[in-house]
N, C-alpha and C positions, 0 to 999 in steps of 0.2 A: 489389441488391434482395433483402429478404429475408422468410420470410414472417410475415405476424402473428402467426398463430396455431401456437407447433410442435406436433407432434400429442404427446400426452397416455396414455399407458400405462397409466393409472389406480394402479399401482403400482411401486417401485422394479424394476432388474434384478436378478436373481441369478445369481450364477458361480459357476464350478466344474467340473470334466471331469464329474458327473453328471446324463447327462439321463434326462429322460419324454418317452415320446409319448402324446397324448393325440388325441381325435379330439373336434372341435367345432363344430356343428352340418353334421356328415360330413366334414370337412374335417381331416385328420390334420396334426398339429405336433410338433417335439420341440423340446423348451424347457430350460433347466437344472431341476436337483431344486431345490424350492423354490418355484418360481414362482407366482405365483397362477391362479386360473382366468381373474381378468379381463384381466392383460396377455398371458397365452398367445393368448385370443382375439384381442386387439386386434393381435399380431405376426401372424398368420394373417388378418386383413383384416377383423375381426369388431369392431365399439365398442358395448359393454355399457352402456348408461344409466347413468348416475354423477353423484352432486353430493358427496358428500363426500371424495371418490378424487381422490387424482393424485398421477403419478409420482416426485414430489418427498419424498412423505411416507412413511409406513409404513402400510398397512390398518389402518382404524378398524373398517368395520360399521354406520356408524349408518344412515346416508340411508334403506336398504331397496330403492336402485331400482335394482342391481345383480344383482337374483335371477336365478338360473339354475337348469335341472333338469339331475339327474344320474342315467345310470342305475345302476338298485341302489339308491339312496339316498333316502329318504324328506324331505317337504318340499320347501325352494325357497331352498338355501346362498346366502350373501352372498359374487358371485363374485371378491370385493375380499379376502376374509380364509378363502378356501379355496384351501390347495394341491392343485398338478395330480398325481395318480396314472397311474403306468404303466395303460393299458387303459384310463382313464377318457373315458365319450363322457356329453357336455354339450350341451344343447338351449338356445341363448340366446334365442330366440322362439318360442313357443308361446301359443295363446289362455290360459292361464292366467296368465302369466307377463304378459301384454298387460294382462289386466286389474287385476292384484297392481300392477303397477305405474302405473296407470293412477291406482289407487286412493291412490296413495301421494303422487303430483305432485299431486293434489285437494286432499289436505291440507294439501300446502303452498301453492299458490296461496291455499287460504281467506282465508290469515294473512299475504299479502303486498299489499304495494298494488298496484293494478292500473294504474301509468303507463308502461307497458312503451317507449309512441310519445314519452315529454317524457322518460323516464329517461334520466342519463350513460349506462348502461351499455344502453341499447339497442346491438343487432350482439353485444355481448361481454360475452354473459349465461350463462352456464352454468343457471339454472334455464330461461330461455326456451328456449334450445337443448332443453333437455330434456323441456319440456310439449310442443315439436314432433314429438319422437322418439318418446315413447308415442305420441302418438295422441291426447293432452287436447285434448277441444273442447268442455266445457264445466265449469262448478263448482257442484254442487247445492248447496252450504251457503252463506248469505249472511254476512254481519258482522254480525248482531245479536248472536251471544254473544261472549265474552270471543275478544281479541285485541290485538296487538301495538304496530297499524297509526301509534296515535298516542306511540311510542316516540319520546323525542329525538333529536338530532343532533349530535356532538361536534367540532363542529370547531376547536376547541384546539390542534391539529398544525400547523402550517404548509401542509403537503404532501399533506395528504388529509383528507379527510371520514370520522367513522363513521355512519353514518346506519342505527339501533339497528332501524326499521320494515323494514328491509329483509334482516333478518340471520335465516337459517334454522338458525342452531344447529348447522351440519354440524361445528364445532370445526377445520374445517381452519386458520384465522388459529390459533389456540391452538397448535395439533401444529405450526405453519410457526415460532413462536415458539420451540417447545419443541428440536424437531427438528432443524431448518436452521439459526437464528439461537443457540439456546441461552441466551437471556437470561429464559425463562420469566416473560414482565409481563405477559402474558394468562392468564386461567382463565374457566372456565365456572362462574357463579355461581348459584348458585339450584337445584329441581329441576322436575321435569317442564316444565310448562306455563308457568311462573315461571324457565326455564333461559335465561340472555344470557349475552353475552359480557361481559366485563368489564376494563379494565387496572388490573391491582392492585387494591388496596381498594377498586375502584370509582372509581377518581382519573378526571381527564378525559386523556385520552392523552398530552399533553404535561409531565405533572406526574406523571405514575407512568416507572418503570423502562423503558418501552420506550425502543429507542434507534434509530426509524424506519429501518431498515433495508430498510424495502420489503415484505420476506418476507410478512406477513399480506394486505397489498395486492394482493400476485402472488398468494397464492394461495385469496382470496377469489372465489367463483362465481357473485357478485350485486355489486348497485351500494352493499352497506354498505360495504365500504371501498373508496375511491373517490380516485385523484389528483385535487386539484380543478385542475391543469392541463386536465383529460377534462371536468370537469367547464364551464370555460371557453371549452375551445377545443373542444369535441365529441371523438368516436371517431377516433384516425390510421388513417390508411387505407394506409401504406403504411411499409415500415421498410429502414433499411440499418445492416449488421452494421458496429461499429467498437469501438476497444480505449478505457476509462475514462484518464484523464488526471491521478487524483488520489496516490494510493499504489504503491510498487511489489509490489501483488498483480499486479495488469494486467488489471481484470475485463473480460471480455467482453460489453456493453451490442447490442442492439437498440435503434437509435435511430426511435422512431416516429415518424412525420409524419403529419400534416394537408395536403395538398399541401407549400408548401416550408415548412411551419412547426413547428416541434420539439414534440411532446406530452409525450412523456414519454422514458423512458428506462428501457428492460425489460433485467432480466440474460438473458445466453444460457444455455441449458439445457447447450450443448453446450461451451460458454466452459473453457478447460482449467484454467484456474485459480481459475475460479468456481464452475461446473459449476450456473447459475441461482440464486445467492445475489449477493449487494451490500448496500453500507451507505449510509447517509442522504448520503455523499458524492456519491458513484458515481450513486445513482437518483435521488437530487431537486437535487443543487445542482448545478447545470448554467446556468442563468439567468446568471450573469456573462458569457458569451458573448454574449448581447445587451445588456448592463449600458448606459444610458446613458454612463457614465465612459471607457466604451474609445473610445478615439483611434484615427482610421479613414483620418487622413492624414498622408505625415511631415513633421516640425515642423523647423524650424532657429532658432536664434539666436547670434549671433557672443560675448556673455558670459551666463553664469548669471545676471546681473542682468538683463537682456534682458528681453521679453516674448520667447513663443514666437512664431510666425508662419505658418502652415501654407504648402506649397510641392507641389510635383508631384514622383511619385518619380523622374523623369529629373534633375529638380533637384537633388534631396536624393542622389542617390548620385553625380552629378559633383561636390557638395559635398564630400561623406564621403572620394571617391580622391583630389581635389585637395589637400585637407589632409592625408589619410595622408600622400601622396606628399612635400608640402612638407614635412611632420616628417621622414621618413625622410632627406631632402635635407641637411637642418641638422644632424640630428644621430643619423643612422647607421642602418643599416636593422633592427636591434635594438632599435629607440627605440621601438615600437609593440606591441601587441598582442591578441590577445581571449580571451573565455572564452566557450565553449559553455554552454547550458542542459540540465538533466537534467530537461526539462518539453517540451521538443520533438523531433522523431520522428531516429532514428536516421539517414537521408538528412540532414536538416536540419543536424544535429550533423557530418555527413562532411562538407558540404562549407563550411562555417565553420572546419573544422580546417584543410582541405586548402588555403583561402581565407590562411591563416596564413600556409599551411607554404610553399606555390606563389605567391601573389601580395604578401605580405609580406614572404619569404623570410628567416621565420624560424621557430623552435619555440616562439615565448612565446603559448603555447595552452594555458586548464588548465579544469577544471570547475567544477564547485558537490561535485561528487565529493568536492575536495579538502578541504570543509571538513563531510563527511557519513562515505565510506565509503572513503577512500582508504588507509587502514590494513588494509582487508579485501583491496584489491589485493595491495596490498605483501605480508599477513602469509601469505596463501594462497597464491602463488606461490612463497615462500620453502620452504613448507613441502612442499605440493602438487604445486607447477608450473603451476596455473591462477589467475586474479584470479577468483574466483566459486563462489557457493554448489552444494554439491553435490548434492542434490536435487530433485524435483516439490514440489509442494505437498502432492500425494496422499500420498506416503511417511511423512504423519504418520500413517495411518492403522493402519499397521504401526510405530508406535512403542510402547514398554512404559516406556521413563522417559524422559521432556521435559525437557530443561534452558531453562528461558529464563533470557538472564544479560541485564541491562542493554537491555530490551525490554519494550515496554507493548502487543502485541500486540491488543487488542481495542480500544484507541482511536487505535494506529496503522498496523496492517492488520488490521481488523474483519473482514474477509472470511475470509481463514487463521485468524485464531482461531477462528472459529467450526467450522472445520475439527478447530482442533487441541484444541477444548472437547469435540467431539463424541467424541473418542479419548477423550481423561480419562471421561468419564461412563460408558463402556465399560470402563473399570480402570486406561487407563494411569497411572504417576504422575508428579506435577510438582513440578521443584524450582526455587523461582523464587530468583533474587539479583539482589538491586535494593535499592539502598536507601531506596526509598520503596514503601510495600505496594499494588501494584497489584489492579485488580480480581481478576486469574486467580489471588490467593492464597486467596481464598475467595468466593465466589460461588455463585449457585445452582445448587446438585449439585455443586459443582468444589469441591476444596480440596486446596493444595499439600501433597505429603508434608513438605516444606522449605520455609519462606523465610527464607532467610541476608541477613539486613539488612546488609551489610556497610558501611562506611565510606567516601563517594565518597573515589575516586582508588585503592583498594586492590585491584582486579581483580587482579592478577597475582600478586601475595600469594594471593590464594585460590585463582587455578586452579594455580598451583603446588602447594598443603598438597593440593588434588584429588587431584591425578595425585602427589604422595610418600606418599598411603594409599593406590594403587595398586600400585605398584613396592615399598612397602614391606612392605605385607603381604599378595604373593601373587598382586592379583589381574592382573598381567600377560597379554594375549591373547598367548604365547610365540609361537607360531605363524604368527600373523597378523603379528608384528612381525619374526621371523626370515624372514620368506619376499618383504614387502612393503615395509620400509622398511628406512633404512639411519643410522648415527650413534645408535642407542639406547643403547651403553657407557656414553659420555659424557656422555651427558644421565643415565641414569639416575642416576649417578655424583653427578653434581650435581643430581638434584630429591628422590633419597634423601637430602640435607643436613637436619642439624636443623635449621637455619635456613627449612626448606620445612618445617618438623610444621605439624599444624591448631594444637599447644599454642603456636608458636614464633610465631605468625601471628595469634596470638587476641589480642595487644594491640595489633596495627596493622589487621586489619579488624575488632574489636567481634566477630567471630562467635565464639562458643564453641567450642570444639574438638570438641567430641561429637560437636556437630551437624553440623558441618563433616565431619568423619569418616561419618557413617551416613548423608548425602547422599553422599559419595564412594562409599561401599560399594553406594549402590542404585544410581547409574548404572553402575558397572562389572561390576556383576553381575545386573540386573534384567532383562536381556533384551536388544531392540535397543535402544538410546541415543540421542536426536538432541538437537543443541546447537541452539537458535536464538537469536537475539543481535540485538543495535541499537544506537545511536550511542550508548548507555554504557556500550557495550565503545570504540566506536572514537574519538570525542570526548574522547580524555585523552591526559597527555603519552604514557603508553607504550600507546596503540592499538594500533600493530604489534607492541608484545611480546604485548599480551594476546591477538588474535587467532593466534598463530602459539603462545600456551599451552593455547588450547582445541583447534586442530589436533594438540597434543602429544597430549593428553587424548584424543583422541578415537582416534590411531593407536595409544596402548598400551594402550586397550580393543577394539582392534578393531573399531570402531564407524565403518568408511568402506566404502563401496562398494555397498551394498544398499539396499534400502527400510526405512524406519523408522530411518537412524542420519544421522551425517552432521553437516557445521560448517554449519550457514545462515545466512547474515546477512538478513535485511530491511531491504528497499532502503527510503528513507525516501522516495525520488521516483518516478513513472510510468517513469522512462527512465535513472535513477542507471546501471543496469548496461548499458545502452546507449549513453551520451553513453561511458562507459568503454571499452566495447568499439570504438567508433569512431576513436578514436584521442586523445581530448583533451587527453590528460598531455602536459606538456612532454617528457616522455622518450619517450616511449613513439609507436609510430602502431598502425593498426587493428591488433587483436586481439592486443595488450600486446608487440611485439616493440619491443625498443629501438633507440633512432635510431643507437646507434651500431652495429649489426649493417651490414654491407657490405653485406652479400645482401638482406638485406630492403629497407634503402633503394634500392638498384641494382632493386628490383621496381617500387618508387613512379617513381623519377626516371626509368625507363622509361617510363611511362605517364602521367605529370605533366608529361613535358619540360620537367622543371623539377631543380636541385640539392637535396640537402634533405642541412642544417648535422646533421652526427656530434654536435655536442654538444648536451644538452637546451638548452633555452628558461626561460622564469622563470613558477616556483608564483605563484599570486594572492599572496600573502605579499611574493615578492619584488618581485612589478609593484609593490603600495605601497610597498614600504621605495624600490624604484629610485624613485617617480614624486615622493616626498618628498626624496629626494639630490641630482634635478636627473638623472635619468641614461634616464627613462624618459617618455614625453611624450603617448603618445595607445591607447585603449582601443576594443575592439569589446567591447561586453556583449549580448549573444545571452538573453535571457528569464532574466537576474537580477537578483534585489533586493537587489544584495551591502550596501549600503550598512543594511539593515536587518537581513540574514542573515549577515553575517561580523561575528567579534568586534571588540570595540574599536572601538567605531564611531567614536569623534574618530580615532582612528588611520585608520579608512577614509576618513572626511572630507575629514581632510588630505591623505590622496594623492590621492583624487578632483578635490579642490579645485587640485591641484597641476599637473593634465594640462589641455594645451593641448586636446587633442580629448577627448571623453568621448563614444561614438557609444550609444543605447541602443535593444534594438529589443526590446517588450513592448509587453501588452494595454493598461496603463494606464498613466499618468504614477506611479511610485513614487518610494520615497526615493529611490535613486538616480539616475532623471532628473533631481531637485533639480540635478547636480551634470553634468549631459549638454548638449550642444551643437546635438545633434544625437535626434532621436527618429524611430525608423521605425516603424510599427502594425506588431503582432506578427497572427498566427493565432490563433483559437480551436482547442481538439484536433478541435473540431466542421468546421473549415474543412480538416485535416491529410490528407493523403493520404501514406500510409508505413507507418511500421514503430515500434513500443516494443520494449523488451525489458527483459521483468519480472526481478522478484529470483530467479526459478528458471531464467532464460537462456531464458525464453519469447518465442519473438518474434512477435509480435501484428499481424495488418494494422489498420493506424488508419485510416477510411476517410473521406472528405466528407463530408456531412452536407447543408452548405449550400458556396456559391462564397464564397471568401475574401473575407469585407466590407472589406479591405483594397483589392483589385482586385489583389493579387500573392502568391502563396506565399512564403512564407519562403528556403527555399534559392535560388529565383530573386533576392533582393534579393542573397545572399550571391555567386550568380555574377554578378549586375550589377558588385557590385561590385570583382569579381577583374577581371571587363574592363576597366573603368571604369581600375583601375591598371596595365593592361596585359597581362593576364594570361587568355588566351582559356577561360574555363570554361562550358562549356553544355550545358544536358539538355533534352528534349523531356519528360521525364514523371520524377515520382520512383522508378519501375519501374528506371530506367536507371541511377542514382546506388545503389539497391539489386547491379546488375547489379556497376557498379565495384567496389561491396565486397565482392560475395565471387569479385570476382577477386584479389584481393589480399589478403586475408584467410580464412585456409586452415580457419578456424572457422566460416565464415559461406561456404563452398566452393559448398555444397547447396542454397542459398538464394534464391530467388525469391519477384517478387510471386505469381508463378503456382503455385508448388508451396505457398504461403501458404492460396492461395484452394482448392486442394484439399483440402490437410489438415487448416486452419484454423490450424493453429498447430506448430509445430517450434520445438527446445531445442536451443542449440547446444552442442558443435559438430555441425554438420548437412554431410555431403560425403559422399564415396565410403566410406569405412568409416561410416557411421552415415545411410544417406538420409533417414530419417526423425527427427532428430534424436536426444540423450541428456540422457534424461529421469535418470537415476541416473550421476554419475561416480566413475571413479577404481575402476570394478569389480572389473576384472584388473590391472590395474597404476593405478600414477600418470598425472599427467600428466608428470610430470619422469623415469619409472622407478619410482624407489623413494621414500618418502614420506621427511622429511627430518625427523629430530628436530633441534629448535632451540633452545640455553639459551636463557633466561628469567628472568634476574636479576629482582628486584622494587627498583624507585629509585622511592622517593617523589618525586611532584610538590613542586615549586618552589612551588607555591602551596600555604600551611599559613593556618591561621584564628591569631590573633592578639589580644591585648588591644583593639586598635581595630577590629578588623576578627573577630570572634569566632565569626560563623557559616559555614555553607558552603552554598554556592549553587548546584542543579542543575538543569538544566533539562528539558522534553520537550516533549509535543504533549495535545492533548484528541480524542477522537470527530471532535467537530461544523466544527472547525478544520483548516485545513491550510497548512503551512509559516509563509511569512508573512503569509496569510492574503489574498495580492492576490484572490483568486478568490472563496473561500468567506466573507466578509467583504461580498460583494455578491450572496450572497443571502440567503435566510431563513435561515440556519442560526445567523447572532445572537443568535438568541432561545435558543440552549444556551449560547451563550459569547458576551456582548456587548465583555466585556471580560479582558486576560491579570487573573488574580489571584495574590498570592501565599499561597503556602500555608505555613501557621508552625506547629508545636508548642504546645500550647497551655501548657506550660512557659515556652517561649519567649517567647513572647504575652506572660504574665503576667506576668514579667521585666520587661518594657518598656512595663507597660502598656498594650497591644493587644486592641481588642476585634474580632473578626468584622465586615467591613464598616468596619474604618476605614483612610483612607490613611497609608500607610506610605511612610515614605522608602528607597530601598535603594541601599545605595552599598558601593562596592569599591575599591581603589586608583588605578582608572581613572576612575570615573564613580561617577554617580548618576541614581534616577528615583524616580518614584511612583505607588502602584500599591493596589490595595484589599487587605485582608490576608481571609487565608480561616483559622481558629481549623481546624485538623486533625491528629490524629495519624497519619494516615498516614507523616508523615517521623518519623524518629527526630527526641530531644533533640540539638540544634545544627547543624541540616542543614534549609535551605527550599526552594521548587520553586515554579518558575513558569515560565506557557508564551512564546511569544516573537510570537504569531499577528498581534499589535498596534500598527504601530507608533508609536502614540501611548504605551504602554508604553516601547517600545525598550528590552526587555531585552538590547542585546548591546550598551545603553551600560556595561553594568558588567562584565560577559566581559572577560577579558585576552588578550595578545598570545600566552601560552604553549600550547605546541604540540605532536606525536606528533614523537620523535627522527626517525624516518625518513621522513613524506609532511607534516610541517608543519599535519597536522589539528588544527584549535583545540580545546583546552581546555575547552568548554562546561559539562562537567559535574560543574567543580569552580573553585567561586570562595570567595575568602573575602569575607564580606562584613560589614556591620552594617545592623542594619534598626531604625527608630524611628521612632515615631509621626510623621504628617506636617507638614512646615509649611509657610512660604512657597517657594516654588520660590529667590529669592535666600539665604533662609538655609540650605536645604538644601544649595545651593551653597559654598555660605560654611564650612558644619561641613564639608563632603568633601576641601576643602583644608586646612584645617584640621587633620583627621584623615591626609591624607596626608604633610604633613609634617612631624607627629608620628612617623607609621611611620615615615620615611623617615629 
């Protein structure tokens, strides 16, 4: 239980080893230098009247009802935007000051309506609160003259109300915009008496630049802005602290209730990775959790032609071991397998692995990892010695040059950019490479020093020309490299090759060599340096090389071990780095140790009583190639929509199509139940009790909310089932399955739900050298020793654009969207993105006759679909983008089979394709054949 209201500062901390003491209303404090006069009082027991303050923002000054007297000083300081001096003694009630203020809530009540008893925001009002705290007990001025009262109401938003009669002009939405969010779509329009708020030109909220993020919501102190969830279901009276479910930021939500019923969903102040910010994901699309659509019983039917049947879960899981167990019988106990979800809680993910490895007996367990971020395992470990980013979130704050490479940061972790926006606007600089122009290249107050449009598929080509204007002219951290790593001869040897110049590289990635060089120049010499990165680093044939060239990069600038530098990746799911750390890789078990180590397995089969096979298990990749050969025959799918989310969808088809079993356990019937036998109702994150662990190795307690509408948690269906085939698995509580892991996992050593609920949140590795986890890695040393320089040849992808096939095709994510959109798709958030569009050149466009808003056929050597075209120059000439959220789209019908040399990560980010005006779905067909065995 947590509580509604956290108490409120009226303005930010400040740090620093210098303090003040000051004395306030006699009552002496020492505070750091800087502080204000109103959060000194408020830490010392004292709350200053305030409506335009809070801790969240920077001192404004406007309100007036914050006055304090000082002695010495003349007047009645605004104790919001007065710093505390050594010796300084402050009076914060006096009959002057009583009635200054008194005088001030008059005014504003004049111009307010007066429905305090029918208002939403009755209880959680900051002006009400405030008229009680003076002392207001009456209002001498009536409404006859000029007032506000009959101001409209905007309700345009999905997710809140503005309701304009109620807005006191304090500008805190505006500063929460400007401040927190960074997207500046609010301003204060007009002057004096004539002053409102406004979004944009005055647009209505849904049609101007805001990108509902919550921020002005949270920290409005009246019912103008207003969730109309509150507004429906009255004031929550009550709240429990749990981790967001959508991106791997891992925000920290207060989930409010109405007895057992969900209001809304408030960021925590205290949240390590949020620190009381969130995006329109996070704070309002939550609703799919009671979605009519979700399936609350499990279902069986003996063919995909079937109907489905619903059944009791003692049914459906002696169903589920009976048939594993028969396939295993026929055709060998490798004939089976499952994948974990990187959308369900860490416990949930152990023991579906452990469900494999122990009651399967065998390794063919892999992720959704594998077709997201499994090249940041591979490429960081190589280099490193750990699978995982090495920073907080905070550490961007102490950054002086941002590298984002192949990352769309404010529509795919909106939360960290507005972190990482908030640094730029302060001086850092950013150099973005992407070949499509993201918002963070120029935007309001932002603009990159760089964007290197490069050429999809050519990463490695450029971080190589990087790092040979490095080593070649000078700028080598010698030191850092002689002391900390080890193999730099060799590599330098070969990344000083002309074949690595920015000149020698300028006709395979399009960037120009200059520019290429004087972005090289400023990160290696601009200060701290931090790389952050996304699936258009790792989504290509050579992911593991280009992640293990940015690691190069970063060690021969000396840019590891501190705040502000660092290789980041951004996890694209709630629990990517978690299902990882668990054990999911076919090779791999908890905390990345290979199955074939003696010692590590002899820890499990201890504790497992159970064998566990020395040689890996089979990648998702190979489960289809075996389940199409005849060699592979039945599946566990644990919360994915592979069938929509892996490439080559005929290719996944037919393997699906191919397996005797196909068991699926999620929220709703998806594509890939299409092709399942078997269906178990999944958890909401709202039902989860556990653990996430975010892209910074944050591990988050996920708590209840409500009791599993299912009537069974998740890892229990998973140990049902390990019994069911024999295999005695059981926990009393997910505390316990936490307990196993870090016994056995010498990363997660430290780790409890209990030390969770204390701290709120620890980074692992978390054990005897680090009790409180590690927030910054790889300080003093490596995790391997010494860091590893690693060649990095550049091999162009297999897939090149073509007379039939002439453009290249990449893909990502939007805002308002998430993944394959099972979740976000059933709520309001349609109304930004009803449908994937493609985005075309408008060169391209014209070429083919394409106008904005017509369909468009897109096809590749694989497939074909159809899709509404979007006229942008965002992408370069001969390069289009579109998202994947839809599967009535099914953009990974045209994605290919090809893949990262070492973790078999798909190709997403590079297709060749042709796009032309649309037509009948059969002759669309008709031409894709056509076209392919032309190429062919």
């Amino acid at each position: 239980m947590g509580l509604l209201k956290e108490p409120d500062y009226g303005t930010p901390a400040r740090t620093g080893e210098a303090t003040v003491t000051v004395e306030i209303d006699g009552v002496p404090i020492t505070v750091p230098e800087g502080t204000s006069v109103m959060r000194a009082a408020a830490e010392s027991g004292t709350d200053i009247p305030k409506l335009c303050a809070t801790d969240s923002l920077e001192a404004f000054g406007s309100c007036r009802l914050c006055l304090v007297e000082i002695d010495g000083r003349k007047g009645t300081p605004a104790s919001c935007t007065t710093p505390v001096a050594e010796g300084m003694k402050v009076s914060t009630q006096t009959p002057r000051l009583e009635k200054l203020r008194q005088g001030v809530m008059e005014l504003y009540i004049s111009d307010h309506p007066l429905d305090c008893l029918t208002c939403s925001a009755n209880g959680d009002c900051e002006l009400q609160d405030m008229s009680g705290v003076v002392g207001l007990r009456q209002v001498r001025y009536g409404y006859e003259g000029a007032n506000h009262l009959d101001a409209p109401t905007d309700s345009s938003n999905p997710y809140f109300d503005f309701d304009a009669s109620k807005c006191i002009v304090c500008s805190r939405c505006v500063r929460a915009c400007d401040e927190v969010q960074g997207t500046f779509a609010l301003t204060i329009e007009g002057r004096g008496f004539d002053s409102k708020v406004a979004a944009g030109a005055g647009d209505p909220f849904l049609e101007s630049d805001c990108v509902s993020c919550g921020a002005c919501v949270q920290a409005c102190p009246t019912a103008t802005l207003q969730e109309k969830s509150v507004v429906d279901l009255g004031m929550p009276t009550r709240s429990v602290l749990t981790t967001c479910a959508y991106c791997g930021v891992g925000c920290s939500f207060k989930a409010e209730l109405r007895g057992d019923e969900l209001v809304r969903m408030v960021p925590y102040k205290d949240g390590g990775a949020n620190e009381g910010h969130s995006c329109v994901k996070g704070r309002f699309a939550f609703g799919y959790a009671t979605h009519p659509d979700r399936r609350l019983n499990p279902m069986i039917r003996e063919s995909t032609t079937d109907e489905w049947r619903e059944t009791d879960w003692e049914t459906a899981i002696s169903y589920v071991a009976e048939k594993f167990r028969d396939i295993q019988s026929r055709h060998g106990s490798d004939s089976i397998g499952g994948i974990t979800s990187s959308r369900c809680t860490n416990e949930e993910v152990y023991v579906v692995q452990k469900m494999v490895r122990a009651a399967f007996g065998n390794n063919n367990v892999d992720t959704c990892a594998r077709v997201c971020h499994s090249p940041t395992g591979y490429g960081l470990k190589q280099t490193f010695g750990t699978s995982a980013g090495t920073q907080d979130f905070r550490s961007v704050a102490s950054s002086d040059v941002i590298v984002v490479i192949g990352a769309n940061p404010t529509d795919g972790h909106p939360v960290f950019a507005s972190r990482m926006k908030r640094r730029l606007r302060e001086g850092a600089k950013l150099v973005v490479i992407d070949p499509r122009r993201i918002d963070l290249v120029r935007s309001p107050h932002i603009e990159a020093a760089h964007h290197l449009q490069l050429a999809p598929g050519t990463n490695v080509a450029m971080v190589n020309a990087f790092s040979h204007v490095v080593v070649t002219e000078g700028l080598t951290d010698e030191s850092f490299v002689a002391s900390r790593c080890e193999g730099f001869d060799e590599w330098a040897e070969f990344i000083s090759r002309e074949e690595n110049s920015p000149e020698a590289v300028e006709s395979i990635t399009g960037v120009p060599a200059e520019d290429l060089r004087e972005a090289a120049r400023l990160y290696a010499t601009g200060g701290n340096g931090a790389i952050y990165y996304g699936l258009g680093v790792t989504e290509h044939s050579q992911g593991s090389t280009m992640v293990m060239g940015m690691a190069n990069l970063a060690m021969v600038t000396g840019n590891i071990g501190r705040d502000g530098v660092g290789v980041n990746p951004l996890r694209g799911q709630n629990n990517v780095q978690g299902s990882c750390d668990m054990g999911s890789f076919p090779h791999e078990l908890s905390g990345y140790r290979h199955v074939a180590d003696d010692a590590v397995r002899e820890v499990f089969e201890k504790l497992w009583e159970r064998p566990i096979l020395p040689e890996p298990g089979l990648r998702i990749p190979n489960m289809f190639d075996a389940a199409v050969d005849g060699s592979f025959h039945g599946l566990f799918v644990q919360g994915e929509d592979i069938a929509q989310s892996d490439p080559n969808t005929q290719h996944v088809s037919a393997a699906l199509s191919a397996l005797e079993l196909v068991v699926v356990q999620d929220l709703f019937l998806n594509e890939t139940s299409k092709f399942a036998h078997v269906f178990l109702p999944g958890t909401s994150f709202l039902e989860k009790d556990g653990t996430f662990t975010n892209a910074e190795r944050r591990i988050n307690r996920v708590r209840p909310v409500m009791v599993p509408k299912t009537g069974k948690d998740e890892w229990q269906v998973a140990c049902e089932i390990a019994q069911a085939m024999g295999y005695d698995m059981h926990y009393e509580h997910p505390r316990e399955i936490m307990d196993e892991i870090a016994a056995v996992t010498p990363t997660f050593a430290g780790v409890s739900f209990g030390k969770l609920d204390e701290l709120g949140s620890v980074q692992w590795p978390c054990n005897d050298k680090a009790p409180e986890g590690t927030p910054i890695m790889h300080a003093e040393e490596f995790v391997r020793g010494k860091g590893k320089f690693v060649l990095t040849p550049f091999v162009a992808t297999r897939e090149r654009s073509t007379r039939r096939f002439p453009l290249v095709l990449t893909t990502g994510r939007i805002l308002s969207q998430y993944n394959v959109g099972a979740q976000t798709r059933r709520t309001a958030n349609v109304a930004w993105h009803p449908e994937d569009v493609l985005e075309i050149h408008p060169h391209d466009a014209e070429d083919r006759g394409i106008s904005s808003g017509d369909v468009v056929n897109l096809s590749s050597r694989v497939g074909t679909t159809s899709l509404r075209a979007k006229i942008s120059d965002r992408m370069p000439v001969g390069v289009v983008y579109t998202t994947f959220h839809h599967p009535i789209t099914g953009a990974n019908v045209v994605t290919t089979e090809n893949s990262d040399w070492a973790t078999n990560c798909p190709e997403y980010k590079v297709t060749a394709v042709q796009v032309a005006r649309g037509t009948s779905a059969e002759k669309a067909a008709a031409d894709h054949r056509e076209a392919v065995l032309t190429e062919s």
